[in-house]
N, CA, C and O atoms as a Maestro MAE file, in Angstrom:
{
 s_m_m2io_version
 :::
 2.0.0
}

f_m_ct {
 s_m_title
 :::
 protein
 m_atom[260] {
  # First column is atom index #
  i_m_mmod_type
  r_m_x_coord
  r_m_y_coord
  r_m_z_coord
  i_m_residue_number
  s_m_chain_name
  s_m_pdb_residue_name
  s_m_pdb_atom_name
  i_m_atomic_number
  :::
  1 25 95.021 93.733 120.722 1 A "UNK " " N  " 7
  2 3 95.307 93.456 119.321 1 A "UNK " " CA " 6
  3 2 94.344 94.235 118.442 1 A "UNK " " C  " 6
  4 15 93.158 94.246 118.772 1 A "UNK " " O  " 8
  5 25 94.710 94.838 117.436 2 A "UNK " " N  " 7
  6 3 94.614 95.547 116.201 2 A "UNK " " CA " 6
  7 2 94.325 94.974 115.035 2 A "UNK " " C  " 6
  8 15 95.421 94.923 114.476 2 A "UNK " " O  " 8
  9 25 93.342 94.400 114.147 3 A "UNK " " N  " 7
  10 3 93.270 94.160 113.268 3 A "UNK " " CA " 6
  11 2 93.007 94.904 111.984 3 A "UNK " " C  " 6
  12 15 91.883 95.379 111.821 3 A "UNK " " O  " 8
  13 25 94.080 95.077 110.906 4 A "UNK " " N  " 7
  14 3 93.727 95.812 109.931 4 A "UNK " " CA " 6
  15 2 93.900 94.645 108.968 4 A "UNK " " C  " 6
  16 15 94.395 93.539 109.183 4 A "UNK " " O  " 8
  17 25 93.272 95.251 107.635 5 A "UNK " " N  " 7
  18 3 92.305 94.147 106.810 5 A "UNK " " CA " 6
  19 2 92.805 95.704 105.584 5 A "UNK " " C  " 6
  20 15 92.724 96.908 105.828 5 A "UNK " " O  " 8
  21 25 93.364 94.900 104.137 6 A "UNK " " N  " 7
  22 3 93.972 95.685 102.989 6 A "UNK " " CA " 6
  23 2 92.706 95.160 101.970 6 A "UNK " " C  " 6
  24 15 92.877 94.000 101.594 6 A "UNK " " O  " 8
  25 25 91.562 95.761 101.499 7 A "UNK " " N  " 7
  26 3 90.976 95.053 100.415 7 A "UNK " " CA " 6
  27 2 91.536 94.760 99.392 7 A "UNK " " C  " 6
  28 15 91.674 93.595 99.018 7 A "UNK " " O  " 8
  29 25 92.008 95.911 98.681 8 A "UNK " " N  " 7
  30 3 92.611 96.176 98.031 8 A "UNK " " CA " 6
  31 2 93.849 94.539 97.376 8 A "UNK " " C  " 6
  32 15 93.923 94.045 96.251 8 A "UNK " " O  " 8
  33 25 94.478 94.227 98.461 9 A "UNK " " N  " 7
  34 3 95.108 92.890 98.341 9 A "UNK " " CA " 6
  35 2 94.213 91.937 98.688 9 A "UNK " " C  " 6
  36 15 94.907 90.942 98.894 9 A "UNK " " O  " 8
  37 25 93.277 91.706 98.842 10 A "UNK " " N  " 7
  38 3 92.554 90.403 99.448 10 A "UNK " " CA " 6
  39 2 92.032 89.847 97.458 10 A "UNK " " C  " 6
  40 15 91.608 90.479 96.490 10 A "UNK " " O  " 8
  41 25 92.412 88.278 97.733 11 A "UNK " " N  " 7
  42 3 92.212 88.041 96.687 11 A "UNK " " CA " 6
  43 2 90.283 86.879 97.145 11 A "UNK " " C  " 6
  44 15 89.691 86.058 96.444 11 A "UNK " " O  " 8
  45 25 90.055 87.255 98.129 12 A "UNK " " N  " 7
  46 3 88.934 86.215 98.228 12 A "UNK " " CA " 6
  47 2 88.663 84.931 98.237 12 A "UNK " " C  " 6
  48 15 87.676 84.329 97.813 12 A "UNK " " O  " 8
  49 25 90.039 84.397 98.981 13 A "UNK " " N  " 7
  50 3 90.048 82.866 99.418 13 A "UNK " " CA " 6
  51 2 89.477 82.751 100.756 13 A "UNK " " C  " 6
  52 15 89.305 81.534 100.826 13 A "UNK " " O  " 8
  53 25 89.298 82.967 101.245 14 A "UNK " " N  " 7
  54 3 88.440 82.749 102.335 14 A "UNK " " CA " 6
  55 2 88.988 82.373 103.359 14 A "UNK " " C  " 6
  56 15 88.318 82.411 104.391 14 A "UNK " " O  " 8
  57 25 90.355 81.897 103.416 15 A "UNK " " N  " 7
  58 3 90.947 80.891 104.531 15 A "UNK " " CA " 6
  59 2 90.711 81.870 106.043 15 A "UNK " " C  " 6
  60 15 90.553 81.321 107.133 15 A "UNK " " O  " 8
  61 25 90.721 83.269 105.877 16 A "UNK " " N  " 7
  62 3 90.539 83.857 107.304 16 A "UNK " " CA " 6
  63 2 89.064 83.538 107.923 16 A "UNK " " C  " 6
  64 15 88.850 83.137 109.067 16 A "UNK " " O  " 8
  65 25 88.107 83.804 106.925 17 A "UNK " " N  " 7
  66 3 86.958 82.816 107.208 17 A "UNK " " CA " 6
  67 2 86.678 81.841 108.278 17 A "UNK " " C  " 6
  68 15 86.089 81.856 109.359 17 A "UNK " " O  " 8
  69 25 87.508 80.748 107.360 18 A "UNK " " N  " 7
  70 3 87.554 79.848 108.265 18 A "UNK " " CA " 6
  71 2 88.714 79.818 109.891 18 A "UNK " " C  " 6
  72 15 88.593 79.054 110.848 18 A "UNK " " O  " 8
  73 25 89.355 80.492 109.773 19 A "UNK " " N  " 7
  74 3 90.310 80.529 110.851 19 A "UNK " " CA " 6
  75 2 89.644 81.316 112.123 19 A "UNK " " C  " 6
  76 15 89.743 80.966 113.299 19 A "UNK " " O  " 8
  77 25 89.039 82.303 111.690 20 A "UNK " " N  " 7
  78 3 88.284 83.537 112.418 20 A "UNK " " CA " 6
  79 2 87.038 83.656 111.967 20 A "UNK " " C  " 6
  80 15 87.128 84.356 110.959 20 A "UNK " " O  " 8
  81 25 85.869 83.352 112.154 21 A "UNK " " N  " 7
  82 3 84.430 83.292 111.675 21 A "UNK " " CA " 6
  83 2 84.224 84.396 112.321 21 A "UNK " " C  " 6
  84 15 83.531 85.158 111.645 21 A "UNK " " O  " 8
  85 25 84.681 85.060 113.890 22 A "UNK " " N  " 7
  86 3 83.636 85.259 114.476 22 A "UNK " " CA " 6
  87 2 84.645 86.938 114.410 22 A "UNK " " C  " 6
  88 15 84.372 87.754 115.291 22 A "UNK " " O  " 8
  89 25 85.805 87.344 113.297 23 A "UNK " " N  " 7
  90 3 86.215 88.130 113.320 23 A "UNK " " CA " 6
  91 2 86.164 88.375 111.544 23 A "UNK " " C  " 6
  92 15 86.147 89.542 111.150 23 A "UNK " " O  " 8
  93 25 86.149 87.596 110.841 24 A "UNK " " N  " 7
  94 3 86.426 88.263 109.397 24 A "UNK " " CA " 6
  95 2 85.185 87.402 108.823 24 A "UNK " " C  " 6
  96 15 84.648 86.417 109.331 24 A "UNK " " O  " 8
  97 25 84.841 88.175 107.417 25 A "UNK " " N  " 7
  98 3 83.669 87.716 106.601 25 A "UNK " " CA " 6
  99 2 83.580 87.927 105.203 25 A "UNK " " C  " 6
  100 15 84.349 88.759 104.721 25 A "UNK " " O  " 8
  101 25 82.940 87.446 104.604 26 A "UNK " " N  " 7
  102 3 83.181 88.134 103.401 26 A "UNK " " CA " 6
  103 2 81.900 88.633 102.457 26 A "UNK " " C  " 6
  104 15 80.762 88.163 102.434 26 A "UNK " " O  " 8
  105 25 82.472 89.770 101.663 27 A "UNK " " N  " 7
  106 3 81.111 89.901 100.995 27 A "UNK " " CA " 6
  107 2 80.691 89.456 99.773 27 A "UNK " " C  " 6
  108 15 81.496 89.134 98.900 27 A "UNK " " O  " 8
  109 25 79.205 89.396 99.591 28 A "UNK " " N  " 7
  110 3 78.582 88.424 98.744 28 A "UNK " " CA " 6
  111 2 78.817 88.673 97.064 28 A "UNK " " C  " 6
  112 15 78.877 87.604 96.457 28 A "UNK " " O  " 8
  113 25 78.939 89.699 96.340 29 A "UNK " " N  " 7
  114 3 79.004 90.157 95.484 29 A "UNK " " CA " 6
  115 2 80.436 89.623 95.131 29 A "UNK " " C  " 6
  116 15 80.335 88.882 94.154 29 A "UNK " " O  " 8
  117 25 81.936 89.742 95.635 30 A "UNK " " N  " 7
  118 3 82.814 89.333 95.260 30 A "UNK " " CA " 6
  119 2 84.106 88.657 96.340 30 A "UNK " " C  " 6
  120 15 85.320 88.751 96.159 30 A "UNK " " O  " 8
  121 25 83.364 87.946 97.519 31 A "UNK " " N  " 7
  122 3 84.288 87.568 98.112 31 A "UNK " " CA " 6
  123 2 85.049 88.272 99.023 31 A "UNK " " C  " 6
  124 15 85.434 87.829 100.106 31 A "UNK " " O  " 8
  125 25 85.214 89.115 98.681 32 A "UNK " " N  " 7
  126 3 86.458 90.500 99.607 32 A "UNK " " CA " 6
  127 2 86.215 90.192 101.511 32 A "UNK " " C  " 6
  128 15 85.148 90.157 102.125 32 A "UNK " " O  " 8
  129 25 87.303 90.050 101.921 33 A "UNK " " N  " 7
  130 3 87.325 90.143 102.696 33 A "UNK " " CA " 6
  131 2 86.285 91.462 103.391 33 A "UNK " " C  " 6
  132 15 86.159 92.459 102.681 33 A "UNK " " O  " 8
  133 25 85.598 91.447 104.693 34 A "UNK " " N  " 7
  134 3 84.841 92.351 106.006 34 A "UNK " " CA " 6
  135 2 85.424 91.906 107.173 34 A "UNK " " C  " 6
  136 15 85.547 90.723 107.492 34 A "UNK " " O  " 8
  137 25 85.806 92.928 107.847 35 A "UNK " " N  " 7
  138 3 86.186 92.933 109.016 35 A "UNK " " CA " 6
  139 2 85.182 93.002 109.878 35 A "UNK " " C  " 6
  140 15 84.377 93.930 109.806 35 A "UNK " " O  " 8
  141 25 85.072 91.904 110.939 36 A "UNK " " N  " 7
  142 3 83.467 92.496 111.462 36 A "UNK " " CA " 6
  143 2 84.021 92.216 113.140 36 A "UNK " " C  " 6
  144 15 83.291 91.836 114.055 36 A "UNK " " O  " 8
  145 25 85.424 92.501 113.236 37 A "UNK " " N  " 7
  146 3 86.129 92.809 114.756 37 A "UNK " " CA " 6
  147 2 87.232 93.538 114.688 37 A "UNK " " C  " 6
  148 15 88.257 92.966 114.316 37 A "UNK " " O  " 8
  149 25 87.284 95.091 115.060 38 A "UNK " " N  " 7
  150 3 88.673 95.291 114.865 38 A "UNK " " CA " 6
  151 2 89.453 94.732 115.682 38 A "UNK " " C  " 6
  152 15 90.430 94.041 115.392 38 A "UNK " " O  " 8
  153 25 88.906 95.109 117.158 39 A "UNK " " N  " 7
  154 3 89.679 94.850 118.365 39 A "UNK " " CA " 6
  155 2 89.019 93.654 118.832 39 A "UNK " " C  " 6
  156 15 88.027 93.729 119.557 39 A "UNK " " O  " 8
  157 25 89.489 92.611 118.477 40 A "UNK " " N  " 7
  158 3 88.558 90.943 119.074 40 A "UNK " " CA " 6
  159 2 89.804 90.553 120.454 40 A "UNK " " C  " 6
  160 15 90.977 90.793 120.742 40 A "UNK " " O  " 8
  161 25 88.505 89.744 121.039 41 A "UNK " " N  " 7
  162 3 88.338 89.595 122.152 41 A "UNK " " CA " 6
  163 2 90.030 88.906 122.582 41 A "UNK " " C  " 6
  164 15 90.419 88.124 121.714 41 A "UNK " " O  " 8
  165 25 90.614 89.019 123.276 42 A "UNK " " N  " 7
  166 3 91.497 88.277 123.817 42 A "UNK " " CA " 6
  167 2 91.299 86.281 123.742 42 A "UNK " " C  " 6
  168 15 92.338 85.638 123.887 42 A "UNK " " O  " 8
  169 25 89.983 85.511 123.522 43 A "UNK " " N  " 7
  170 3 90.116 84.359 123.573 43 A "UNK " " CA " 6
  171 2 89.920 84.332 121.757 43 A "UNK " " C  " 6
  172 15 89.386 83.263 121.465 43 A "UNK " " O  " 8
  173 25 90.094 84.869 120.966 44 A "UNK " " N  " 7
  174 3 90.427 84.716 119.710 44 A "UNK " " CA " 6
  175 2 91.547 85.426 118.652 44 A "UNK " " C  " 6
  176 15 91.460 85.645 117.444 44 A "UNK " " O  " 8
  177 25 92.544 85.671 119.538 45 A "UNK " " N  " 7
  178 3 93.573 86.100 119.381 45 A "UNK " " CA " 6
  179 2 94.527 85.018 118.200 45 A "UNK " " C  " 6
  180 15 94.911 85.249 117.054 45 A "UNK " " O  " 8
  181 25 94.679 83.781 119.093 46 A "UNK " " N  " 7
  182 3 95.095 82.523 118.515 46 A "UNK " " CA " 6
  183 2 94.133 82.575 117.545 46 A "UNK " " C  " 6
  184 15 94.897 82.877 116.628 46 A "UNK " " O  " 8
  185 25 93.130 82.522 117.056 47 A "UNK " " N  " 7
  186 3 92.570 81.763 115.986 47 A "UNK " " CA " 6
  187 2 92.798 83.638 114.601 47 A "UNK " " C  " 6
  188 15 92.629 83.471 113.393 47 A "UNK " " O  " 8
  189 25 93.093 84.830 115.062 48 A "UNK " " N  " 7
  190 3 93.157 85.980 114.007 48 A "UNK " " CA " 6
  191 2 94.688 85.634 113.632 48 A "UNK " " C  " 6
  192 15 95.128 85.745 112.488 48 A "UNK " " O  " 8
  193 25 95.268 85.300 114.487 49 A "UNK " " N  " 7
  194 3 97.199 84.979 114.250 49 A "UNK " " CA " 6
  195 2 97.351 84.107 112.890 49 A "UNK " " C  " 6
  196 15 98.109 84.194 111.924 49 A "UNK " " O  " 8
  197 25 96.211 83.158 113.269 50 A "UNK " " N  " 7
  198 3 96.200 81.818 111.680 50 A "UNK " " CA " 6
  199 2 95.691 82.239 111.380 50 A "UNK " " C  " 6
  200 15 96.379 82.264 110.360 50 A "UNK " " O  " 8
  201 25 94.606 83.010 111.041 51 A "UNK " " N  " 7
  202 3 93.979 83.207 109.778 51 A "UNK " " CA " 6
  203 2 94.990 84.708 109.244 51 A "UNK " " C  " 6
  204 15 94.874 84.961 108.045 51 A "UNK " " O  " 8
  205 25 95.805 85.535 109.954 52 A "UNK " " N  " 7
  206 3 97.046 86.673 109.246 52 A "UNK " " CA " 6
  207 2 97.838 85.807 108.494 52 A "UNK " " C  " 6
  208 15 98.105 86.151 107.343 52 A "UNK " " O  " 8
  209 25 98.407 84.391 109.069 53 A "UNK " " N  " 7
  210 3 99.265 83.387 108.719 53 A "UNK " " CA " 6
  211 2 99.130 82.927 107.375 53 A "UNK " " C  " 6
  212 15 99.986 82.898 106.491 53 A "UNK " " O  " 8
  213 25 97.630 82.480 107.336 54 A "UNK " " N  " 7
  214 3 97.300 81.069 105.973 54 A "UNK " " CA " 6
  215 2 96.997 82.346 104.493 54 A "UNK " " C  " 6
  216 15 96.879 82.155 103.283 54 A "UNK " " O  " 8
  217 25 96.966 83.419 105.207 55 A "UNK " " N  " 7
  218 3 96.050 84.542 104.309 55 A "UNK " " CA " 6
  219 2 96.952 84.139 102.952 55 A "UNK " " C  " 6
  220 15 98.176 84.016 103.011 55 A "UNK " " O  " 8
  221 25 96.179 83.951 101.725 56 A "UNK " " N  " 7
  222 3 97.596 84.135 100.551 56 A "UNK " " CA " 6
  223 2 97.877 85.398 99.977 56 A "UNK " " C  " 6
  224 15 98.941 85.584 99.386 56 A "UNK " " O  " 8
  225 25 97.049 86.254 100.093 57 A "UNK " " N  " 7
  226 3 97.502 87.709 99.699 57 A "UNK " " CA " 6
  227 2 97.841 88.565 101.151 57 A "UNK " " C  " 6
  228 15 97.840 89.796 101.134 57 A "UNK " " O  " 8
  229 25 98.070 87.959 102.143 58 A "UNK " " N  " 7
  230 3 98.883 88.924 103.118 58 A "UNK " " CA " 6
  231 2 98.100 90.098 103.126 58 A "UNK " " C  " 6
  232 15 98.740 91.150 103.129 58 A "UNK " " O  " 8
  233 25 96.652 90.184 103.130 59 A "UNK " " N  " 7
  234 3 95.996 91.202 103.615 59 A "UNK " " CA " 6
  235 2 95.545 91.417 104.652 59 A "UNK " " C  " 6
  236 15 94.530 92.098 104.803 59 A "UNK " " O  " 8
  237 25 96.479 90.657 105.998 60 A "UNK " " N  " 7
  238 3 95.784 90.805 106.968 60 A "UNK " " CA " 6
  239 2 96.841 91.322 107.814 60 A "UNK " " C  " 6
  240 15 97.885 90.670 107.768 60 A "UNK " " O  " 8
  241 25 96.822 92.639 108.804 61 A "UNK " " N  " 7
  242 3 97.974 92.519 109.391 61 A "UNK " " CA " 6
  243 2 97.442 92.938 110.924 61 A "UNK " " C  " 6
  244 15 96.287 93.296 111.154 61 A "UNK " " O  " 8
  245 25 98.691 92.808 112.109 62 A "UNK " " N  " 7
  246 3 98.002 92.485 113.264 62 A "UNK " " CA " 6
  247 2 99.210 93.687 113.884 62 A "UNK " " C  " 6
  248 15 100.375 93.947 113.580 62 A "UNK " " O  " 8
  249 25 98.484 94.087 114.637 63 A "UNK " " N  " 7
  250 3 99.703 95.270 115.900 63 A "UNK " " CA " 6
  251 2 98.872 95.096 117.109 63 A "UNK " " C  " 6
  252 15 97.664 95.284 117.251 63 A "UNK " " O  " 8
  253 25 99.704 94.725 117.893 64 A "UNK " " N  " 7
  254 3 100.061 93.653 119.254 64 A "UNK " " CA " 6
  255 2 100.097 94.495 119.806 64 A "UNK " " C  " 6
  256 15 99.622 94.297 120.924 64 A "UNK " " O  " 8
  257 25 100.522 95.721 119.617 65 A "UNK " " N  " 7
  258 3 100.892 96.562 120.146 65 A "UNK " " CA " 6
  259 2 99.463 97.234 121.820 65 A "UNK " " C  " 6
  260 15 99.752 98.199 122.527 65 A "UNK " " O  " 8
  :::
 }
 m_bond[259] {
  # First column is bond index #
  i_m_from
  i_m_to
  i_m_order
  :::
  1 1 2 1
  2 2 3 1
  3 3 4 2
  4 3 5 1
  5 5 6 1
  6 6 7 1
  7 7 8 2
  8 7 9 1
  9 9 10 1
  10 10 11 1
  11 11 12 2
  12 11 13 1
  13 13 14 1
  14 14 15 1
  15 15 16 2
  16 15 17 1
  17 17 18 1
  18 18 19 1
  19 19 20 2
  20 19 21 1
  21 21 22 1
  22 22 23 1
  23 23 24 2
  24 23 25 1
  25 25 26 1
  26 26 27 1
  27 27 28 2
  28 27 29 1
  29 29 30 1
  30 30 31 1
  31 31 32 2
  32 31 33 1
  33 33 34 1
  34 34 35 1
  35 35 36 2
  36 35 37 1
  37 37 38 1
  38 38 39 1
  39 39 40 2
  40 39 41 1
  41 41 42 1
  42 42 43 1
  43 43 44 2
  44 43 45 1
  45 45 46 1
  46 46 47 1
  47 47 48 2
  48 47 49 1
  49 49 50 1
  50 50 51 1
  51 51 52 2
  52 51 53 1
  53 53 54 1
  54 54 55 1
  55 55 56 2
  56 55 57 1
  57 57 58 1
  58 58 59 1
  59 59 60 2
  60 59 61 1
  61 61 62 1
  62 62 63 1
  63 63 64 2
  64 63 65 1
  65 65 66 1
  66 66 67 1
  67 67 68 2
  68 67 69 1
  69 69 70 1
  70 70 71 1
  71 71 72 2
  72 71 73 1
  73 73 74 1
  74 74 75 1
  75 75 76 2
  76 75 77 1
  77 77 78 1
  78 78 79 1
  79 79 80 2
  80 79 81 1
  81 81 82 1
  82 82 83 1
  83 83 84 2
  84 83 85 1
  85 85 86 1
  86 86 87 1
  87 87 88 2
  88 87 89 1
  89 89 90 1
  90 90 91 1
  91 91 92 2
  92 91 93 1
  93 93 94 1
  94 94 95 1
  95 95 96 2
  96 95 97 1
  97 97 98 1
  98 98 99 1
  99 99 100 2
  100 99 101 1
  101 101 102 1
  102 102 103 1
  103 103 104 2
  104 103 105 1
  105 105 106 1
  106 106 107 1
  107 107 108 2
  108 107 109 1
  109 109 110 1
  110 110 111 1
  111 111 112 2
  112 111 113 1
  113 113 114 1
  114 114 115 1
  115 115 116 2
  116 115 117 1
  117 117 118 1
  118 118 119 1
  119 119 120 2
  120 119 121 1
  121 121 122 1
  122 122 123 1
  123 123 124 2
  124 123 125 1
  125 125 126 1
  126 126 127 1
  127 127 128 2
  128 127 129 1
  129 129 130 1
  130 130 131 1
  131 131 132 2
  132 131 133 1
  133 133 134 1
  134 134 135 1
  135 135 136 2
  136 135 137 1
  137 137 138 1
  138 138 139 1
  139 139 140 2
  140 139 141 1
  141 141 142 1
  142 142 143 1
  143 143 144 2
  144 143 145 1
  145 145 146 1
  146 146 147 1
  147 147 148 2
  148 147 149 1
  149 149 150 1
  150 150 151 1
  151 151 152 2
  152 151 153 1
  153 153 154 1
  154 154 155 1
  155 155 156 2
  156 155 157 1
  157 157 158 1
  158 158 159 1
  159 159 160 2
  160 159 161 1
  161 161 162 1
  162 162 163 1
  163 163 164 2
  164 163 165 1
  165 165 166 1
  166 166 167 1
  167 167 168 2
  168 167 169 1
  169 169 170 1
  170 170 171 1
  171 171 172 2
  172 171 173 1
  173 173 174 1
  174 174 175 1
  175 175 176 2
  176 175 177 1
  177 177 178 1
  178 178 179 1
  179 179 180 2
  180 179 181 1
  181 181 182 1
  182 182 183 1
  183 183 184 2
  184 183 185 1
  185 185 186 1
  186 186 187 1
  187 187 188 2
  188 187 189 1
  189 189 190 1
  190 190 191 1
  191 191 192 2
  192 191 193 1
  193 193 194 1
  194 194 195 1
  195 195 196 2
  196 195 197 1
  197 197 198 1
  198 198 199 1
  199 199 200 2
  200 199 201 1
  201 201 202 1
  202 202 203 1
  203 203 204 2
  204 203 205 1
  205 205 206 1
  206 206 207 1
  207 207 208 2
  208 207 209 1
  209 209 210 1
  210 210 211 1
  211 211 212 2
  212 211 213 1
  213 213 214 1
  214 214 215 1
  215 215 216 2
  216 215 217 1
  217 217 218 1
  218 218 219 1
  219 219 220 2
  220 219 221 1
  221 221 222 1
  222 222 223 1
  223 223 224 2
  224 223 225 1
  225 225 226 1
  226 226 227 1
  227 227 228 2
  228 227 229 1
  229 229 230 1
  230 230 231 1
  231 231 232 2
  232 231 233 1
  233 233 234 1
  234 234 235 1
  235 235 236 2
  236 235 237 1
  237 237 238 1
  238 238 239 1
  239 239 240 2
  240 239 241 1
  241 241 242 1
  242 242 243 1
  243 243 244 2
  244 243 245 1
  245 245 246 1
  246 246 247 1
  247 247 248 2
  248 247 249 1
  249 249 250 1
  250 250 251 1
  251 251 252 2
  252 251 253 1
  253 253 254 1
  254 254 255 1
  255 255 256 2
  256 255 257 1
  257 257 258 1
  258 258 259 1
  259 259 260 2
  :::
 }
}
């Protein structure tokens, strides 16, 4: 799995945050989403799926591929 991350659309709710701690973050100045896994581990797969899911600006997208 592939994680790409749109700043640009991230409105700085945080919900990936919480879904994925140990894959997304945010920065201090204004919230914006950081990617701090592109390629995360296979046992947090399930937890990047909900946090692409709850995102409200759909800045998160995933290729499975």
């Amino acid at each position: 799995m592939k994680v790409v991350i749109d700043q640009d659309k991230c409105v700085g709710a945080g919900q990936c945050v919480l879904a994925a701690p140990d894959v997304f973050d945010q920065r201090d100045e204004d919230g914006i989403v950081v990617l701090l896994q592109e390629y995360p581990p296979a046992e947090l797969h399930e937890d990047v799926r909900q946090a692409a899911r709850i995102c409200p600006a759909l800045a998160i997208e995933l290729d499975e591929a």
